[in-house]
ROVO-152734 format. One record per atom (N, C-alpha, C): z, x, y. Coordinates in steps of 0.2 Angstrom, whole numbers, padded with zeros to 4 digits, always signed. Layout:
// ROVO-152734
ZXY
...
END
This chain:
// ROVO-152734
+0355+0304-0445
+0357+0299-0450
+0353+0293-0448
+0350+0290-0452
+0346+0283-0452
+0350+0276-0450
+0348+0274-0446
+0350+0268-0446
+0351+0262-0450
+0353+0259-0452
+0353+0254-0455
+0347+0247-0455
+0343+0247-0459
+0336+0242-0458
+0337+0236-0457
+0344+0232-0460
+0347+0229-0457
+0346+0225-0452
+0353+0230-0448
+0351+0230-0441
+0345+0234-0438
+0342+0237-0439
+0334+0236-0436
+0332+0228-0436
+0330+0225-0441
+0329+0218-0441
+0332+0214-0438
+0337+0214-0437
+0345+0208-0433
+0341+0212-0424
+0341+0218-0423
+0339+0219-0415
+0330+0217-0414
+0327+0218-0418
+0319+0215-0419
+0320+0208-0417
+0323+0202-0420
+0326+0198-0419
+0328+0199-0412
+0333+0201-0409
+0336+0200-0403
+0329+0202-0396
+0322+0208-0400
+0318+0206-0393
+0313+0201-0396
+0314+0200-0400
+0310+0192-0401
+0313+0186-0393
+0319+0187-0394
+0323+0182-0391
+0320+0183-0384
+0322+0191-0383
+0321+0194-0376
+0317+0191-0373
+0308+0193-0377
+0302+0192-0375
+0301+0184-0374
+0305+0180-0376
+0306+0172-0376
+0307+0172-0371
+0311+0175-0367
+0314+0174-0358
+0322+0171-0360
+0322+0172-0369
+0332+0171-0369
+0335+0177-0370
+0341+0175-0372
+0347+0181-0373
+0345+0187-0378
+0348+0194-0377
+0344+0196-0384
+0348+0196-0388
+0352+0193-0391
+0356+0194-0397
+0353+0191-0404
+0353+0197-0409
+0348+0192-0415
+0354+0195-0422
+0350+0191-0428
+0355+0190-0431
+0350+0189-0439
+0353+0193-0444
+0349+0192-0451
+0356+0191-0458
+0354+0185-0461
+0358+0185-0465
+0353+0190-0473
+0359+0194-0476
+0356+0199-0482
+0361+0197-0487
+0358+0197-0493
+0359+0196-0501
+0357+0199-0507
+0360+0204-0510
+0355+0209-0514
+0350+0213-0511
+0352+0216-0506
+0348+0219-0501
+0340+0218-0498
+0341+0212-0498
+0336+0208-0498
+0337+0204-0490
+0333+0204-0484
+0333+0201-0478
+0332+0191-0482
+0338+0186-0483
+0336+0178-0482
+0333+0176-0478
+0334+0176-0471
+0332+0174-0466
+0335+0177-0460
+0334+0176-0453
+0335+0180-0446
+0335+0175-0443
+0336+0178-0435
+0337+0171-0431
+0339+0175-0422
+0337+0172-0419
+0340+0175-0413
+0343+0168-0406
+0346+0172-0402
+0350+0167-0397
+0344+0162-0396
+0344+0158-0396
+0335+0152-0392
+0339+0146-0387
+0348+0149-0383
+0351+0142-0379
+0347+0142-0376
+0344+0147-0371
+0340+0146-0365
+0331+0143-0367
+0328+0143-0373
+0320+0142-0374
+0322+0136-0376
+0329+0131-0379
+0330+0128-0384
+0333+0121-0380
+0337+0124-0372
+0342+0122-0371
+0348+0120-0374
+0348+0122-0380
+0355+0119-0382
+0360+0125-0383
+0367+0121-0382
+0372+0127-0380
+0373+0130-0386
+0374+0128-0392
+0375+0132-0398
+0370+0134-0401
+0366+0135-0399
+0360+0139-0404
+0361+0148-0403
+0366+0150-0403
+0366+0156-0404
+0365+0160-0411
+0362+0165-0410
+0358+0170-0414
+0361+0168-0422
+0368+0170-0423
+0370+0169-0431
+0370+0160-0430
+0371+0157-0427
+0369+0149-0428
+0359+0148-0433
+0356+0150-0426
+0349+0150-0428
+0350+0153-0434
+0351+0161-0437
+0350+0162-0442
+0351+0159-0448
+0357+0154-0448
+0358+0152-0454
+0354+0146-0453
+0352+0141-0449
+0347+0140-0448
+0340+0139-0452
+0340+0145-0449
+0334+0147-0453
+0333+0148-0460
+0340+0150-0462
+0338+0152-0466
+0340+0146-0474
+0342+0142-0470
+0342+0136-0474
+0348+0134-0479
+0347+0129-0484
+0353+0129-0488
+0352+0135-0495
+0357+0136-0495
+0357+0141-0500
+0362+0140-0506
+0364+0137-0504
+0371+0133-0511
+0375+0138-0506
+0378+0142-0510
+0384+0146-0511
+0381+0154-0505
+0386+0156-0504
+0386+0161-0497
+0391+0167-0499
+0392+0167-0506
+0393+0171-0511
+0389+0178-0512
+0393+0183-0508
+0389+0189-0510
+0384+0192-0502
+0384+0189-0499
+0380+0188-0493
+0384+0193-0486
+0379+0195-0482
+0383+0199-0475
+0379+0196-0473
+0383+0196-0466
+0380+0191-0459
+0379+0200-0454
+0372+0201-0453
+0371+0207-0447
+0368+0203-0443
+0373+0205-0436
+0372+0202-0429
+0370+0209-0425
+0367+0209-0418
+0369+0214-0415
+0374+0215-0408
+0377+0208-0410
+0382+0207-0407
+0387+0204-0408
+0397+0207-0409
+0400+0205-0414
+0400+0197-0413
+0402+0195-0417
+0401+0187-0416
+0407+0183-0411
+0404+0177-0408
+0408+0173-0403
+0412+0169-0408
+0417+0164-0406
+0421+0160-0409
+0418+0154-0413
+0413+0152-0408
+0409+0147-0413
+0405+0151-0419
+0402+0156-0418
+0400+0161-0426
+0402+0163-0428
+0408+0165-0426
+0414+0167-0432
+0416+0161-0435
+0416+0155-0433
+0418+0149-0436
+0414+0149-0442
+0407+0150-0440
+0405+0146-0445
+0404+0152-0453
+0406+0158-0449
+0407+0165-0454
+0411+0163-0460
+0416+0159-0457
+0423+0156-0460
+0421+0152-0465
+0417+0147-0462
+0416+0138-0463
+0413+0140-0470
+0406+0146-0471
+0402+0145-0475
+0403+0152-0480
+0412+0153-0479
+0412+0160-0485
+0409+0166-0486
+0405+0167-0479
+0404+0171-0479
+0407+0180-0476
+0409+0184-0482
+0416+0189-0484
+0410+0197-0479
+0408+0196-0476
+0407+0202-0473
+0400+0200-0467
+0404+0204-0459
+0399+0204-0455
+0398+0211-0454
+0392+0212-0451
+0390+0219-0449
+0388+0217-0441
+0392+0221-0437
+0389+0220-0430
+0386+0226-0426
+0381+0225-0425
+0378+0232-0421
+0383+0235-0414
+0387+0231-0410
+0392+0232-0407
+0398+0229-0405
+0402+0230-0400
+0408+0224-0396
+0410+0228-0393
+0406+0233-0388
+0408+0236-0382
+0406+0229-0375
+0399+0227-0377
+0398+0221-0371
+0402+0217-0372
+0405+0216-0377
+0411+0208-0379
+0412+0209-0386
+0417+0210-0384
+0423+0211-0391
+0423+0204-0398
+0420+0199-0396
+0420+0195-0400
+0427+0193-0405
+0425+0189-0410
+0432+0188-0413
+0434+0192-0421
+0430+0200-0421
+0433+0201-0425
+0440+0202-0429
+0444+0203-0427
+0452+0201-0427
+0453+0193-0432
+0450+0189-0428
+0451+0182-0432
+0448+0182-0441
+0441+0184-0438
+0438+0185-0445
+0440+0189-0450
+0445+0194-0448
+0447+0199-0453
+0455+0196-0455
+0458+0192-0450
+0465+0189-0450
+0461+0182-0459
+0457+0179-0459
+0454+0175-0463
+0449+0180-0471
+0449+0185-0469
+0450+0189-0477
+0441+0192-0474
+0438+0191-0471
+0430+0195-0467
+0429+0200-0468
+0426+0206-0470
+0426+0212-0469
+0424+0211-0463
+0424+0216-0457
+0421+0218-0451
+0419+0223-0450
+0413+0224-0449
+0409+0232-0447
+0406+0233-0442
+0410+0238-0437
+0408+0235-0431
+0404+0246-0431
+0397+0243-0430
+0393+0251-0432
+0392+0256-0424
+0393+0251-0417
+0396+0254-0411
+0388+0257-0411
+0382+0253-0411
+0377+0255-0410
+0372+0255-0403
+0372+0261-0399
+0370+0264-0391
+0364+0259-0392
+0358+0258-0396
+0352+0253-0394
+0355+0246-0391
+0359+0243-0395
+0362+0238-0395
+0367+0237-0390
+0371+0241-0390
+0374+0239-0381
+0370+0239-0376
+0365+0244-0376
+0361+0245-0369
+0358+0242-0370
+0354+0235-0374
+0351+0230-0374
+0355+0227-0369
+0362+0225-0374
+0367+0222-0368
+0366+0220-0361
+0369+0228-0359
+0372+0229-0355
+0366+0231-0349
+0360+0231-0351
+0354+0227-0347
+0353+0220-0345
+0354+0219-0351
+0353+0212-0349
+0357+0207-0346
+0365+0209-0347
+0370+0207-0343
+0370+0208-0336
+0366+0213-0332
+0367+0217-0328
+0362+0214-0324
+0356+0212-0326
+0351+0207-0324
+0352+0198-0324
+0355+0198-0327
+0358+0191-0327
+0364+0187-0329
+0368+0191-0322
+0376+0191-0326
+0377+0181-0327
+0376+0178-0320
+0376+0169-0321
+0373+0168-0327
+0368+0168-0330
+0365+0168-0337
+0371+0170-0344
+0374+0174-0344
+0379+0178-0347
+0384+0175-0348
+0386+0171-0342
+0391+0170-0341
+0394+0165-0342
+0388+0159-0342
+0385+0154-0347
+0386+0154-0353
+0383+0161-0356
+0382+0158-0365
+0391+0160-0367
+0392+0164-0362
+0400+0165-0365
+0407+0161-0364
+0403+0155-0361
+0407+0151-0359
+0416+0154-0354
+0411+0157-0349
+0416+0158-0343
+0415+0155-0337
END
């Protein structure tokens, strides 16, 4: 079965990030099957604490008016602060490559009306679970623990 292109683009995105020397977590917002824009974790190239992947990508991907009709693919379920902004900006469906490395908040996003699709994607954890495994202090940082 094919993957999802998606999420190919949301992980292209995350070694974007990699190759930057930050986190790899990348993220593409999609509407009428069409990629808006992408975005990957940049706290560490960027310094700043909230620039994480779905953060950058909306970012990036600018004002749009309305966030009607749109899925947020991350390849990593989202944190509380992304989920926040999942909320904040109506946006009714996430697609997550995993949430074996961190369970994220899908629970909350679904408790607030989200679809949640968590695709349980083996590229995507072992991205992870490399990268955690090589820099757990770094990790442990963006996860605020």
């Amino acid at each position: 079965m094919a993957r999802d292109p998606f999420l190919d683009a949301a992980v292209a995105e995350a070694r974007r990030g990699l190759a930057e020397g930050g986190i790899p977590i990348g993220s593409v917002l999609v509407k009428d099957g069409k990629v808006l824009g992408g975005g990957h974790n940049r706290r560490v190239q960027e310094g700043d604490p909230v620039t994480h992947a779905e953060i950058d990508c909306l970012r990036r991907t600018g004002r749009i008016g309305s966030y009607r009709g749109t899925t947020l693919y991350s390849t990593l379920m989202p944190c509380a602060l992304c989920a926040g902004a999942v909320v904040q900006f109506g946006i009714k469906k996430v697609v997550a490559g995993e949430s074996r490395t961190f369970p994220g908040e899908a629970a909350w996003m679904r408790e607030r009306g989200v679809e949640v699709v968590d695709l349980d994607d083996g590229e995507c954890a072992a991205m992870m679970r490399d990268f955690i495994a090589k820099n757990p202090k770094l990790w442990d940082e963006d996860i605020g623990r």
